[in-house]
C-alpha positions in Angstrom: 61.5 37.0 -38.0 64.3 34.5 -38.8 63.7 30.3 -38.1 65.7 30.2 -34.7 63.0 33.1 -32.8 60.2 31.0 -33.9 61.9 28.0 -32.4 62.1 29.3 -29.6 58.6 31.2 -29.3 56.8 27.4 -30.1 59.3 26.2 -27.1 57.8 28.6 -24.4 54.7 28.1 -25.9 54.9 24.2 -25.1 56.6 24.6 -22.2 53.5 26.8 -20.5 50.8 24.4 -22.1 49.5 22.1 -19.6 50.3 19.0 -20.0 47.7 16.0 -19.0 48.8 13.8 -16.2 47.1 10.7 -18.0 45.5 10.1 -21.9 43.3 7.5 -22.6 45.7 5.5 -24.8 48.2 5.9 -21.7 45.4 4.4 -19.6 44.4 1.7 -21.9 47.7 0.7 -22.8 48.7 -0.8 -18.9 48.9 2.5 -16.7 45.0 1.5 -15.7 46.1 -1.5 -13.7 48.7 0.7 -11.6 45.7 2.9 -10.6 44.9 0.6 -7.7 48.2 0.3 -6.2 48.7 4.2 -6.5 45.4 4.8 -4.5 46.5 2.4 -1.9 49.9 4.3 -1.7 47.6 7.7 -1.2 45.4 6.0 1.0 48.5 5.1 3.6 49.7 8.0 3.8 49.8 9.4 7.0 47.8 12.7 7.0 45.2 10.7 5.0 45.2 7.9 7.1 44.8 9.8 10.6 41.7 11.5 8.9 40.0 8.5 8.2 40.9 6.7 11.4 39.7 10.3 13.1 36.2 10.4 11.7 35.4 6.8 12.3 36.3 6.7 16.0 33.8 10.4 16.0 31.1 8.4 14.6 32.2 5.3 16.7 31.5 7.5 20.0 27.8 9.2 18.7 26.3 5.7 17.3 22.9 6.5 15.9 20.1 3.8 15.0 18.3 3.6 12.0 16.8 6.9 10.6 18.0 8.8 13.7 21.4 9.2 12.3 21.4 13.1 12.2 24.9 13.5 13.9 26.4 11.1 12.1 25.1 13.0 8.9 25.8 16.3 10.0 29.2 14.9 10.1 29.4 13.2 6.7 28.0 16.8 5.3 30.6 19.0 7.1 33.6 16.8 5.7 32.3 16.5 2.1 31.6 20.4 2.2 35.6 20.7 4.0 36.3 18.3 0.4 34.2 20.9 -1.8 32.3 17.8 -2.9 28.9 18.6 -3.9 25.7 16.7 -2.5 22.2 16.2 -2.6 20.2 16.0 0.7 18.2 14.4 2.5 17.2 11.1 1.0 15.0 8.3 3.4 15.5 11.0 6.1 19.7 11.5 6.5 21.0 9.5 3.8 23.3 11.7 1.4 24.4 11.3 -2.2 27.7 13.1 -3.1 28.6 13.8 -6.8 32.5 13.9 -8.1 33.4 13.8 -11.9 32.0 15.6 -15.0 27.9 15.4 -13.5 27.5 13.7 -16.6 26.8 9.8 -17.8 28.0 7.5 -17.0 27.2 7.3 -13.4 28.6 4.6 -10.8 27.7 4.5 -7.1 29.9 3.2 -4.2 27.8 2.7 -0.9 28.3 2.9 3.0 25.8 2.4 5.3 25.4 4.8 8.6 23.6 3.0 11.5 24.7 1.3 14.5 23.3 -1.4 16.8 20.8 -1.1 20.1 23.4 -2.6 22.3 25.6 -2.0 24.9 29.4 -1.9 24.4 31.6 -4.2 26.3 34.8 -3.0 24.4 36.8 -1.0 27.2 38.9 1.7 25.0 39.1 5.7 24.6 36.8 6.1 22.0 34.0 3.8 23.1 30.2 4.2 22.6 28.7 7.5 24.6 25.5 6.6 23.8 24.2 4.0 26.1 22.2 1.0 24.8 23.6 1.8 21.4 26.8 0.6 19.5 28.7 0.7 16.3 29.2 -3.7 16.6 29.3 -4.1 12.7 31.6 -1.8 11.2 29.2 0.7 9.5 31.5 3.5 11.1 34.7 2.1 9.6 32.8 2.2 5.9 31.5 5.7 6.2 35.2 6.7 6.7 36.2 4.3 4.0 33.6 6.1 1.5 34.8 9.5 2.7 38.5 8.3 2.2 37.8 7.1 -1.3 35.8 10.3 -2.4 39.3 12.1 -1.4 41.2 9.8 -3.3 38.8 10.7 -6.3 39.5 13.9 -5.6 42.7 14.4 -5.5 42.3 12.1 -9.3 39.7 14.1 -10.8 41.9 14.3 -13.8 41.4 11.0 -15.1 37.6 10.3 -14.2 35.7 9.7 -17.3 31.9 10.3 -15.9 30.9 10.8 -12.5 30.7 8.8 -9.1 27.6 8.8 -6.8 28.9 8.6 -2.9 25.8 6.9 -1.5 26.0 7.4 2.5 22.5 5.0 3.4 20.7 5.1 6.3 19.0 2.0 7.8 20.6 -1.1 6.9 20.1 -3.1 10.1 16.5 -4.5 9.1 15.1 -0.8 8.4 15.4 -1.5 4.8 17.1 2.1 4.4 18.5 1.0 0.7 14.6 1.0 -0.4 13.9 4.4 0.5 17.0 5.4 -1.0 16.2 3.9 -4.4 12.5 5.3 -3.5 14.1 8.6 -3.2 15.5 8.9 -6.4 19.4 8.2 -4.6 20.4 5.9 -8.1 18.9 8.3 -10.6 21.2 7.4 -13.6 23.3 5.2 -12.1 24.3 2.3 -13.7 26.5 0.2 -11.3 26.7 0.0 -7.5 29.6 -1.2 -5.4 29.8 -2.1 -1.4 31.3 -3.8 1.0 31.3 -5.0 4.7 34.4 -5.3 7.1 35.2 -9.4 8.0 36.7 -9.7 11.2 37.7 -13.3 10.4 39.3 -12.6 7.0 42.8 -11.6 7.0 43.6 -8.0 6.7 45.0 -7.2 3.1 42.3 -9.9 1.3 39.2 -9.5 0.1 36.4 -12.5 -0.9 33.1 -12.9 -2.7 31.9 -14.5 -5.4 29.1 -14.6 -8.6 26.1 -15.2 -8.7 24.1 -15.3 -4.7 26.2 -14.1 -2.2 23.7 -13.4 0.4 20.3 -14.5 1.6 17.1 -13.2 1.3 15.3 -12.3 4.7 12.6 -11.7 6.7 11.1 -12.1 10.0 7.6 -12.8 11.5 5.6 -13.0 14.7 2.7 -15.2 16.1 0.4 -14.8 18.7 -1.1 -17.8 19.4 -4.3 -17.5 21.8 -5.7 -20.1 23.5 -7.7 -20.3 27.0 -5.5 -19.3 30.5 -6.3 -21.3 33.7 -4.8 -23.2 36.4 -2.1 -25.4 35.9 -3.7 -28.3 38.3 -6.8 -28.3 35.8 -5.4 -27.9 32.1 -8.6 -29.4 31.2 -10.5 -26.8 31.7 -7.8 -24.8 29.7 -6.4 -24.6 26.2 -2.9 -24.5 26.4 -1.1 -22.2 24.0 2.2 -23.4 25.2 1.4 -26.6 23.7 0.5 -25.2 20.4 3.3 -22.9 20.3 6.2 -26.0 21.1 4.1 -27.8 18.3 4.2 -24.9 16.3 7.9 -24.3 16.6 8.3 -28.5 15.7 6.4 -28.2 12.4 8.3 -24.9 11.3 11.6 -27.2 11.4 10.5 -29.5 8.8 10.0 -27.1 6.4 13.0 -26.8 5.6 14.1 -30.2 6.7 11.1 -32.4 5.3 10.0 -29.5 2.3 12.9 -27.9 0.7 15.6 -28.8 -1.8 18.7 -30.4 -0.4 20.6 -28.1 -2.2 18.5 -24.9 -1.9 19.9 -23.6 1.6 17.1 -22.1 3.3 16.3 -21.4 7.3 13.7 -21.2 9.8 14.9 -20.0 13.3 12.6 -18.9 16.3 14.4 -16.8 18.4 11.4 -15.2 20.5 8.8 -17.2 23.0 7.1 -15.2 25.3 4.4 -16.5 27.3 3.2 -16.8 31.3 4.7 -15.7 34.2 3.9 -17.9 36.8 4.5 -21.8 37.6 1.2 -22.8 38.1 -0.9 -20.4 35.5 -1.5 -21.5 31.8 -1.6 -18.1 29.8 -4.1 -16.9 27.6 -1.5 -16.3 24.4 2.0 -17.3 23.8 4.3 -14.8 21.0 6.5 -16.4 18.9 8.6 -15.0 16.0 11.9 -15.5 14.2 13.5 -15.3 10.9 13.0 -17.2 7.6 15.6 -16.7 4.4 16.7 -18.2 1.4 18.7 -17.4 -1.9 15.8 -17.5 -4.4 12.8 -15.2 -4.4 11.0 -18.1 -5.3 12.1 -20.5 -2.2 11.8 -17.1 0.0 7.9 -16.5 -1.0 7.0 -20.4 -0.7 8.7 -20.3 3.2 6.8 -17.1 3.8 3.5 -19.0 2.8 3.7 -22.2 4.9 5.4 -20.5 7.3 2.1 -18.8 7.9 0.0 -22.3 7.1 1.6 -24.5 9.6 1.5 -21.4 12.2 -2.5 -21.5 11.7 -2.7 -24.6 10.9 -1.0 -26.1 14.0 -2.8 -23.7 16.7 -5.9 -25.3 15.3 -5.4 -28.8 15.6 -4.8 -27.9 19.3 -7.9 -25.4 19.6 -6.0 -22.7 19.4 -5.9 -19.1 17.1 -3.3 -17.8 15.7 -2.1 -14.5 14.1 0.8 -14.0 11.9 2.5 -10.7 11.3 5.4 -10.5 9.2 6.4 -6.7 10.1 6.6 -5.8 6.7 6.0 -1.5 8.3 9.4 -1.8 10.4 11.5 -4.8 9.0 11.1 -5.4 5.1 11.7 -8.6 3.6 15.3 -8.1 2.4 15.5 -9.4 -1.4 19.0 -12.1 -2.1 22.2 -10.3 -2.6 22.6 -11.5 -6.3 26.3 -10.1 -7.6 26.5 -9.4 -11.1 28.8 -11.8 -13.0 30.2 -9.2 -14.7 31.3 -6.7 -11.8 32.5 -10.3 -10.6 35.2 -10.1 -13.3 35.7 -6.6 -12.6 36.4 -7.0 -9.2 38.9 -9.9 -9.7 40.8 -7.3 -11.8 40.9 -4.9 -10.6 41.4 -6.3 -6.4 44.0 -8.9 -8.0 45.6 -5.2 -9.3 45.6 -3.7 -6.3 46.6 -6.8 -3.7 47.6 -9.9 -6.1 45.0 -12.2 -7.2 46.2 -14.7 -4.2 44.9 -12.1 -2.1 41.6 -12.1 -3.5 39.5 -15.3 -2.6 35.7 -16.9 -3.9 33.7 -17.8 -0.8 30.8 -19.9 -0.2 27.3 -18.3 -0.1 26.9 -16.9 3.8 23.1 -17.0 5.4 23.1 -14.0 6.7 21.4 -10.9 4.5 22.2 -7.2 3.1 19.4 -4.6 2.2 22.4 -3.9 -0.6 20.4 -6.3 -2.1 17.6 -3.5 -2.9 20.2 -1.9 -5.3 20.8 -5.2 -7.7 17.0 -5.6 -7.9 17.6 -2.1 -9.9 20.6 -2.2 -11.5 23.9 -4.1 -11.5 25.6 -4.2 -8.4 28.6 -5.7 -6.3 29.4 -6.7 -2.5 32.1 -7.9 -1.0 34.1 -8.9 2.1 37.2 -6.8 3.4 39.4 -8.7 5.7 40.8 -7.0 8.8 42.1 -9.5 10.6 45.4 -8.8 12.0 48.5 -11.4 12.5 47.4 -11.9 16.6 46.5 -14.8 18.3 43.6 -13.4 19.8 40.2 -14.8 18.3 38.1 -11.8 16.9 34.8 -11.2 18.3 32.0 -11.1 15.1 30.2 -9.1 13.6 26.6 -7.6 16.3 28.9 -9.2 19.3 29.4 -6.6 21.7 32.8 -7.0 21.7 33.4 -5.8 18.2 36.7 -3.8 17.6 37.4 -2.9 14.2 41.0 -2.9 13.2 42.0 0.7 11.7 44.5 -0.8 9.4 41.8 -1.7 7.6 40.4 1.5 6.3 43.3 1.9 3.5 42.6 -0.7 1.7 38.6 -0.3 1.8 39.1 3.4 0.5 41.5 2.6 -1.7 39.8 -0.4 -3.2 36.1 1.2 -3.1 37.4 4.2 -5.8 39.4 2.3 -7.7 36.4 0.0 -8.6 34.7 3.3 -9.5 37.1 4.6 -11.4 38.1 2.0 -13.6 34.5 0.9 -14.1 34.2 4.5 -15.7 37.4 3.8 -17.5 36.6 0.4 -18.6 33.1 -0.4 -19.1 31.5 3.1 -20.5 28.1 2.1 -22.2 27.4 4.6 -24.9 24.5 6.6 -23.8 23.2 9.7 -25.7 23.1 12.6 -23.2 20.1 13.7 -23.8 18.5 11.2 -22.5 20.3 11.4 -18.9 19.7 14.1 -16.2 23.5 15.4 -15.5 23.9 17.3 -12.2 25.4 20.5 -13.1 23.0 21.9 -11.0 24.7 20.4 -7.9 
């Protein structure tokens, strides 16, 4: 066979070989900070874009509480089997873990969480709450249709995924403590990292914020029946008044943290409950009181718990009253600090600033309110963050657990998009050299 036939057999040859979309020294060498950008550009698109936006207005119409979310898991199921994504279920009772990548190390999570609110919805529009009493008021729909938007995105990128991502859908997050479970469950079982996020309706659409370091309180909640002796309200002598305990009661807590804490260790004490009596002229036998206690230390968070307890027992006794404390530990756990790792901190500047320009993506200061996302970084590394939504209107958005939430659908790009990319490129970037036989891979799945 002369020269020329075998240049041209080793030319059909090539031209028939597959060729790989990306290499790692193509990756390394700058096409990894495009990856963002060209998820976002996948995300927009319109077939992918109606998707999303359909299943989160389906969810936003069958809002399920905590651990009763069995439609809205059906629904996660049906689409991630319509994907061909594999999954293991059920964790904590409907939570769901989906698997895409190579089932082997390393592993990275990204989380949504699935439960809605026991209120009513004011918002008058075609796809409101059918549920009565119960409504999606803090976005929880919009990030299950984020997570399921970015697991296409992976998809449809399999070829450069280095590892494998856990899709964590979590049941439970409004004070049910449905991350514990999960972890419980066995949900991070060889994960290394954990991303998440939560919709800000006050944040412009297109930025993101967080920060290093505590993010988030710690939280937890108590009640107190204080007992005492009912009578007429002409003759409190012969009574012992457990309104007057409880008002003295409710005094004391405040200076805890006013008269007891660090300046510059943020912490809270709030009652929000007083129930006692039901007439004008009748001194009741007990009075309930409860509320909410949180700070950004464990350590500042266990020392409230304590005196919160002390002075509660303490101040019924000094006016001849008894007191119980209950700090509902069975139906509301205390939610650890959201803590974000330093590192995934760096991470996310990169690869955010990537996707929307580093002017887009902002610090914030440390916000009071609390995430059981926390229960995650207590395990292993993890990251949260704030997505704006926001839109260029004058009108004033309601917050977050108002009843006149609306989420704003433009939104859910950018969450997707931004969710798998910080999956991705962690696999890309930050693989820890593991030897695999001392993970559990999931080709079983």
């Amino acid at each position: 066979m002369d020269i020329s036939r075998w240049v041209f057999l080793i030319l059909i040859f090539v031209s028939f070989s597959p060729i790989p979309i990306f290499s790692d020294s193509q990756l390394r060498s700058g096409e990894l900070s495009e990856i963002p950008s060209k998820f976002l550009d996948f995300a927009k698109k319109s077939e992918v874009f109606d998707w999303m936006m359909g299943v989160r207005r389906r969810i936003h119409e069958n809002p399920e509480l905590g651990y009763e979310e069995l439609e809205t898991s059906k629904l996660i199921r049906e689409e991630l089997d319509n994907l061909g994504i594999q999954y293991k279920y059920p964790f904590a009772n409907t939570g769901i873990v989906g698997f895409i990548g190579s089932g082997k190390p390393p592993f990275v999570a990204i989380r949504a969480d699935m439960d809605a609110l026991p209120m009513q919805e004011m918002v008058d529009w075609e796809h409101k709450s059918r549920n009565p009493g119960k409504m999606h008021a803090c976005g929880h729909d919009a990030h299950v249709a984020m997570l399921l938007g970015a697991a296409k995105i992976l998809l449809e990128h399999q070829n450069i995924l280095k590892g494998t991502v856990a899709l964590v859908f979590q049941p439970a997050e409004e004070g049910g403590g449905g991350a514990k479970k999960m972890i419980d469950a066995g949900a991070l079982e060889n994960v290394e990292a954990i991303f998440g996020l939560h919709v800000h309706p006050n944040f412009p659409l297109g930025k993101v914020c967080s920060r290093p370091g505590p993010f988030l309180a710690g939280s937890g909640f108590f009640e107190a029946v204080i007992s005492g002796r009912g009578g007429h309200a002409a003759i409190p002598q012969h009574s012992i008044d457990p309104i007057l305990a409880a008002s003295n009661v409710i005094v004391s807590l405040q200076h805890l943290v006013s008269r007891e804490a660090d300046p510059l260790d943020s912490q809270v004490v709030t009652v929000a409950k007083f129930q006692g009596g039901g007439a004008f002229n009748v001194i009741p036998d007990s009075v309930t009181i409860g509320g909410t206690f949180r700070a950004f230390s464990k350590e500042s968070f266990l020392q409230l718990r304590q005196r919160i307890e002390e002075v509660i027992v303490g101040q019924a006794a000094v006016q001849r009253c008894n007191a119980t404390v209950d700090f509902l530990t069975n139906d509301k756990p205390f939610f650890p600090p959201t803590v974000n790792d330093k590192n995934l901190h760096k991470h996310f500047q990169r690869v955010a600033g990537d996707m929307l320009g580093n002017d887009h993506v902002k610090d914030m200061e440390p916000l009071m309110g609390s995430e059981d996302f926390a229960f995650y970084q207590e395990v292993i590394p993890g990251y949260f963050y704030m997505l704006g939504m926001q839109g260029e209107t004058n009108e004033n958005p309601a917050s977050v657990h108002s009843p006149y939430f609306k989420i704003n659908e433009e939104a859910l790009p950018f969450g997707a998009a931004l969710q798998a990319s910080l999956a991705i490129r962690y696999l890309l970037e930050a693989q820890p050299q593991v030897p695999l036989s001392s993970i559990n891979g999931h080709d079983e799945l």
